[in-house]
C-alpha atoms as an extended CHARMM CRD file, in Angstrom:
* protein
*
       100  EXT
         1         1  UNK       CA             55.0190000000       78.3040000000      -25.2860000000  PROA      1               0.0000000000
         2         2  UNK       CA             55.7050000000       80.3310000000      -22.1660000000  PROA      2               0.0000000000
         3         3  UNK       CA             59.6070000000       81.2240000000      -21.0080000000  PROA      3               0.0000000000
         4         4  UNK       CA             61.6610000000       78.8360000000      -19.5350000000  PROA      4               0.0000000000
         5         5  UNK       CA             61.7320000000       79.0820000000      -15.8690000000  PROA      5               0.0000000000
         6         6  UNK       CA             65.2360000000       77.9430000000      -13.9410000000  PROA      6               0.0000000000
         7         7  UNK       CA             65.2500000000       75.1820000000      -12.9950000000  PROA      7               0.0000000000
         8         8  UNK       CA             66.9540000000       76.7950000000       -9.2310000000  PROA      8               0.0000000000
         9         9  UNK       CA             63.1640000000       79.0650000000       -9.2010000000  PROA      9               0.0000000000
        10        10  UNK       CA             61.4280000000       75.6810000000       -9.6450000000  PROA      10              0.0000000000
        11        11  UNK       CA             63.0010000000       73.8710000000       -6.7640000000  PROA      11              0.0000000000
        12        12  UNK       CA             62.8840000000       77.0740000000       -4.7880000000  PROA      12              0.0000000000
        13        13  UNK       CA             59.1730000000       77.3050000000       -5.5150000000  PROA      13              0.0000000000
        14        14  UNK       CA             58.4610000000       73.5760000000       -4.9750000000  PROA      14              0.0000000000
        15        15  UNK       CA             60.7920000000       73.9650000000       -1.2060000000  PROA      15              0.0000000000
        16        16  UNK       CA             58.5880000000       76.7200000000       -0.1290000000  PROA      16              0.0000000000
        17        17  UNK       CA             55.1730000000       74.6430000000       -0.7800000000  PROA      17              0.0000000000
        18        18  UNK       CA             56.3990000000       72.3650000000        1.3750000000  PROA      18              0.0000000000
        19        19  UNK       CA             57.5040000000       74.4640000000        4.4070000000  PROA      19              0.0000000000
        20        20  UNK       CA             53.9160000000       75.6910000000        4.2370000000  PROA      20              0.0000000000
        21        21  UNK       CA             53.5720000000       78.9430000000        2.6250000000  PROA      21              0.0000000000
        22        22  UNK       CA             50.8800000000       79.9460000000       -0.1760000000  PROA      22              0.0000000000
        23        23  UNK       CA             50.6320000000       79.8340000000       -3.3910000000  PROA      23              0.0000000000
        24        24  UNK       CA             50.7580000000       83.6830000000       -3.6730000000  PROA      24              0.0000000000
        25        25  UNK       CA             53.1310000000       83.5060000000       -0.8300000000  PROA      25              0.0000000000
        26        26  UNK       CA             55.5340000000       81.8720000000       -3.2070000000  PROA      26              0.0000000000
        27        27  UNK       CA             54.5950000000       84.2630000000       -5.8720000000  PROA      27              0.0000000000
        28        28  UNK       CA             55.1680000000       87.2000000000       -4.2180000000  PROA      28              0.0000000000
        29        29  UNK       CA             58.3190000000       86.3400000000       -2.8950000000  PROA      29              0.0000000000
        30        30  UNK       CA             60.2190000000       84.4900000000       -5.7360000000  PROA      30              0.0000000000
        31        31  UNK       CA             58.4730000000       86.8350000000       -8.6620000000  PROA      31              0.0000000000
        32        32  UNK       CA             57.0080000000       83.6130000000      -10.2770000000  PROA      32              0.0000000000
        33        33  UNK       CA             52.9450000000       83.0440000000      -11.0830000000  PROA      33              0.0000000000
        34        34  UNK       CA             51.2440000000       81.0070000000       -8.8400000000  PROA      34              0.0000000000
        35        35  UNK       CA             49.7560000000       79.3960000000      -11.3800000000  PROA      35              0.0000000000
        36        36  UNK       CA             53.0510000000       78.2020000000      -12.7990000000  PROA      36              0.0000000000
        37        37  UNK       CA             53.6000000000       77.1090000000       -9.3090000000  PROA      37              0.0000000000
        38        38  UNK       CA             50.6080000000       75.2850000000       -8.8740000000  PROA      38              0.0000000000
        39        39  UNK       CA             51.0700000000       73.3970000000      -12.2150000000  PROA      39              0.0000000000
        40        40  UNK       CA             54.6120000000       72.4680000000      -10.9890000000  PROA      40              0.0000000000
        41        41  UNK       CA             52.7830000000       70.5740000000       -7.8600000000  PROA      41              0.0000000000
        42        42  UNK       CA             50.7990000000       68.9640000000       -9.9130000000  PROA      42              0.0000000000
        43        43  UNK       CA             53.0880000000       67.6250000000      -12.6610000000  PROA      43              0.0000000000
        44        44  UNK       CA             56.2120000000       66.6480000000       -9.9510000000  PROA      44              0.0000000000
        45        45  UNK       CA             53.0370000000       65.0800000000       -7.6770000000  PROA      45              0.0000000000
        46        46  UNK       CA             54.0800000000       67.0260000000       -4.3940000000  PROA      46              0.0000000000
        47        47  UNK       CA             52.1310000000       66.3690000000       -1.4730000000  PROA      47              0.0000000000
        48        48  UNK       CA             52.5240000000       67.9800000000        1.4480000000  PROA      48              0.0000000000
        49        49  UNK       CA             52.5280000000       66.8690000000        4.8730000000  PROA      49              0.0000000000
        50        50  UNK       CA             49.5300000000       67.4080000000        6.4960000000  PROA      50              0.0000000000
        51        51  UNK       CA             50.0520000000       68.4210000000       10.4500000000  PROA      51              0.0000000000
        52        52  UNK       CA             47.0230000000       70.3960000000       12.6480000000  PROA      52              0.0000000000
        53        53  UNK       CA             49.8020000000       71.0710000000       15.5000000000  PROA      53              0.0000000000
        54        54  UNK       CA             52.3220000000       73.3870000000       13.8020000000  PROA      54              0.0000000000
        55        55  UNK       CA             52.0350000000       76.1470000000       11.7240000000  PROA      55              0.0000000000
        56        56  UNK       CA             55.0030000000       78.0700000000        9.8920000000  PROA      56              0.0000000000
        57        57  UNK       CA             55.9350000000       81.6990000000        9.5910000000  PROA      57              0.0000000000
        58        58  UNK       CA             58.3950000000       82.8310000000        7.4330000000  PROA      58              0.0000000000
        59        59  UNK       CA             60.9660000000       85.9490000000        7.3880000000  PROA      59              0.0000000000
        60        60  UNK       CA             62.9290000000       87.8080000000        4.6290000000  PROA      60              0.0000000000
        61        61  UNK       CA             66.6450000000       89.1050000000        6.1730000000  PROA      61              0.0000000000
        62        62  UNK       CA             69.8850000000       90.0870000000        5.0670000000  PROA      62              0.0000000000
        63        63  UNK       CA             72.9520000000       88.6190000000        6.4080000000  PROA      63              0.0000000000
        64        64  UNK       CA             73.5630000000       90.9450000000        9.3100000000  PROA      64              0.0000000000
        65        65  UNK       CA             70.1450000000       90.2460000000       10.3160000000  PROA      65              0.0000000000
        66        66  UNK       CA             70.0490000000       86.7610000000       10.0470000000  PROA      66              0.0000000000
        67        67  UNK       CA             73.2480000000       86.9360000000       12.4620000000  PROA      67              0.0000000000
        68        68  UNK       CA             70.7700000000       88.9730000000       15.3240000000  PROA      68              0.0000000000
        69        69  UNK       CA             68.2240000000       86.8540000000       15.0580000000  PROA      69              0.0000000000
        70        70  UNK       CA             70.0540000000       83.7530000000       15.8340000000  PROA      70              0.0000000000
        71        71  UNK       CA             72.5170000000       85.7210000000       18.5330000000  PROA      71              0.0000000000
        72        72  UNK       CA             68.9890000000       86.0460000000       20.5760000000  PROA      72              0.0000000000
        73        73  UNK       CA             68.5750000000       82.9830000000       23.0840000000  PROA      73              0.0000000000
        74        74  UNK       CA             64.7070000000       82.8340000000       23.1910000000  PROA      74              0.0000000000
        75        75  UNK       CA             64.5070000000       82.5860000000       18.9830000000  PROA      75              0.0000000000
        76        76  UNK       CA             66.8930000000       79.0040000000       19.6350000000  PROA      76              0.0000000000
        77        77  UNK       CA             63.7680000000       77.7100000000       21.7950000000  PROA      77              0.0000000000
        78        78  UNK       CA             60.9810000000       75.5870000000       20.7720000000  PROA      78              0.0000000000
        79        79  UNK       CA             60.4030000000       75.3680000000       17.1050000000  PROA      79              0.0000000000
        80        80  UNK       CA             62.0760000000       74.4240000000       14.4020000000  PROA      80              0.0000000000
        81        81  UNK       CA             63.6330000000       76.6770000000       11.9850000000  PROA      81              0.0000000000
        82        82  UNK       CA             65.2640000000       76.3610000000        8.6500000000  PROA      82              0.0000000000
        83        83  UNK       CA             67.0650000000       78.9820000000        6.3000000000  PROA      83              0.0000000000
        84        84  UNK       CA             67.3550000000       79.4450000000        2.6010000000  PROA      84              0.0000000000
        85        85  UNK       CA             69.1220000000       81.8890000000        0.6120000000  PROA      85              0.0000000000
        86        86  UNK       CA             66.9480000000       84.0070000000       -1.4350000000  PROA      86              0.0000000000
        87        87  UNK       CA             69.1230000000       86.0990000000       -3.9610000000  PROA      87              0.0000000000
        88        88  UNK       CA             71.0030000000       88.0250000000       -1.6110000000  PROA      88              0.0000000000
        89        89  UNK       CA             69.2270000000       87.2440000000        1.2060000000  PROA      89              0.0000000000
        90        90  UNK       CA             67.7190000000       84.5950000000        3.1950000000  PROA      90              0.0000000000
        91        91  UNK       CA             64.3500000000       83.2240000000        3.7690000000  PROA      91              0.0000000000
        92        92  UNK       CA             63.8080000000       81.7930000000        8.0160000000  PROA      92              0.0000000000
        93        93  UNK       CA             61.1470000000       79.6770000000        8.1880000000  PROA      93              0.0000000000
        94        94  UNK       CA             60.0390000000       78.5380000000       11.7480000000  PROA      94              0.0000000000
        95        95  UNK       CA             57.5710000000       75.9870000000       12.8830000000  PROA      95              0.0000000000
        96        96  UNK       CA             55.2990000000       77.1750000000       15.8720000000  PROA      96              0.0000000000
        97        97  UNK       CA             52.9960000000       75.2320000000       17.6070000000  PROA      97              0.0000000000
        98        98  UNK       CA             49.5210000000       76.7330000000       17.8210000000  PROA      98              0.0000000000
        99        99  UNK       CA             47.9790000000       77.5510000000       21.1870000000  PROA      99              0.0000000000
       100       100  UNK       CA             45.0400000000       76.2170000000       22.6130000000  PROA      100             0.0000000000
């Protein structure tokens, strides 16, 4: 039996699939196998929603950074954005819509 993951990683892990990001994304920045990851999907039966128009990019900041970014006007405009601590830092993920 492997080691018991906490239960905040899981729901971390399982947030992140949704907002878009990989697998290995996920891996890479939580510290957890994907494969772990990928057999949490399957046994909590997450779907994600399926959209052509958007596409999400993520970010890694510490606090004082996180306060620039959202002090800048033209970062406000025309996506949506959501933040989640990570540790000691946070995690911005925005939704951008993809040019034609």
């Amino acid at each position: 039996m492997g080691k018991q993951i906490d239960a905040y990683y899981v729901n971390k892990a399982l947030q992140l699939y949704l907002e878009g990001l990989s697998y290995r994304e996920i891996e890479r920045i939580l510290g957890i196998s994907h494969v772990s990851i990928m057999n949490w999907v399957k046994k909590y039966n997450i779907k994600r929603p399926y959209s052509f128009e958007y596409h999400s990019t993520y970010k890694i900041l510490n606090a004082v950074e996180l306060a620039k970014y959202f002090s800048e006007v033209n970062n406000l405009e025309g996506a949506g954005v959501i933040v989640t601590e990570l540790g000691d830092k946070y995690m911005l993920i925005k939704w951008e819509r993809f040019k034609e």
